[in-house]
C-alpha positions in Angstrom: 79.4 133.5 104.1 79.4 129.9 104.1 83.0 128.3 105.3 83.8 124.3 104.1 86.2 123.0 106.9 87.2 119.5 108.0 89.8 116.3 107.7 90.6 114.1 104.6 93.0 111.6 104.4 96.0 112.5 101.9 97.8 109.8 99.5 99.0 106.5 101.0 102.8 105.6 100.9 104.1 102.4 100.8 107.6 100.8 101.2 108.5 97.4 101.0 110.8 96.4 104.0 113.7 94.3 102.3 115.3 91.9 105.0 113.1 92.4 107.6 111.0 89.4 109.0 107.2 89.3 110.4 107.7 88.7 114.4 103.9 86.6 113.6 105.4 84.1 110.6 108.8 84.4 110.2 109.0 84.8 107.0 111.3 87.5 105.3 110.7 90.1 102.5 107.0 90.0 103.1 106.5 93.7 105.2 104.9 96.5 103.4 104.9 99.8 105.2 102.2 102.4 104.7 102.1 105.6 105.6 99.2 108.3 105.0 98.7 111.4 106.2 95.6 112.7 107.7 95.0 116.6 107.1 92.9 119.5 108.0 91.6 121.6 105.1 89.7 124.6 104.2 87.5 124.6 100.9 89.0 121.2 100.1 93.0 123.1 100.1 94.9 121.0 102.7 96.2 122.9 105.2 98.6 121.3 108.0 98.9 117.5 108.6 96.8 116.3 111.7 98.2 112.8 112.3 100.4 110.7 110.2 99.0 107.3 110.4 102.1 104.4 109.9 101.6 100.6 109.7 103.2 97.1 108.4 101.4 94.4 107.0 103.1 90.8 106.1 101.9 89.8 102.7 102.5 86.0 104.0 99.8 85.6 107.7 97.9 89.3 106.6 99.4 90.6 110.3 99.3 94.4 110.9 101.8 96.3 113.2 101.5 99.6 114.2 104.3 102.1 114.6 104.3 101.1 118.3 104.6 97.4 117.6 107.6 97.5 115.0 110.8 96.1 116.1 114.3 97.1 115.5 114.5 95.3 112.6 111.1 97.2 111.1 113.0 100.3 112.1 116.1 99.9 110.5 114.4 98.5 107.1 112.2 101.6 107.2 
C-alpha cells in the first residue's frame, strides 16, 4: 500500500493594521499582517497545523517584521 504524506502551506490571512505606524518609515496605516498556516497532511486531507507562520509588511519602505519584531502598537492593532 502506497501512503502520500507531507506539509503544505494552507490559505494566507491578511489584516490591515489601522493606526499602527512602521518603526522603519514612520508612516501610519501602511501594515498588513499575514498569517498562514503550515500543515501536515495525509493523501492531500490536512491533518493538524505544524507552524503558523505571522508577518507585517509596510506598504510605504516594503519592511517585513516578524512576530518577534512587532511592537506594542503591532500587537494591539492585531
Amino acid at each position: 500500500m502506497i501512503l502520500f504524506f507531507g506539509t503544505r502551506p494552507g490559505k494566507k490571512e491578511t489584516k490591515k493594521l489601522h493606526g499602527a505606524a512602521c518603526p522603519h518609515c514612520h508612516q501610519k496605516d501602511t501594515l498588513t499582517a499575514v498569517s498562514q498556516p503550515n500543515y501536515a497532511h495525509v493523501f492531500w486531507i490536512p491533518i493538524f497545523t505544524l507552524k503558523n507562520v505571522s508577518y507585517a509588511e509596510c506598504s510605504h519602505c516594503k519592511r517585513v517584521y516578524y512576530k518577534e519584531e512587532f511592537t506594542p502598537e503591532m500587537e494591539r492593532a492585531l
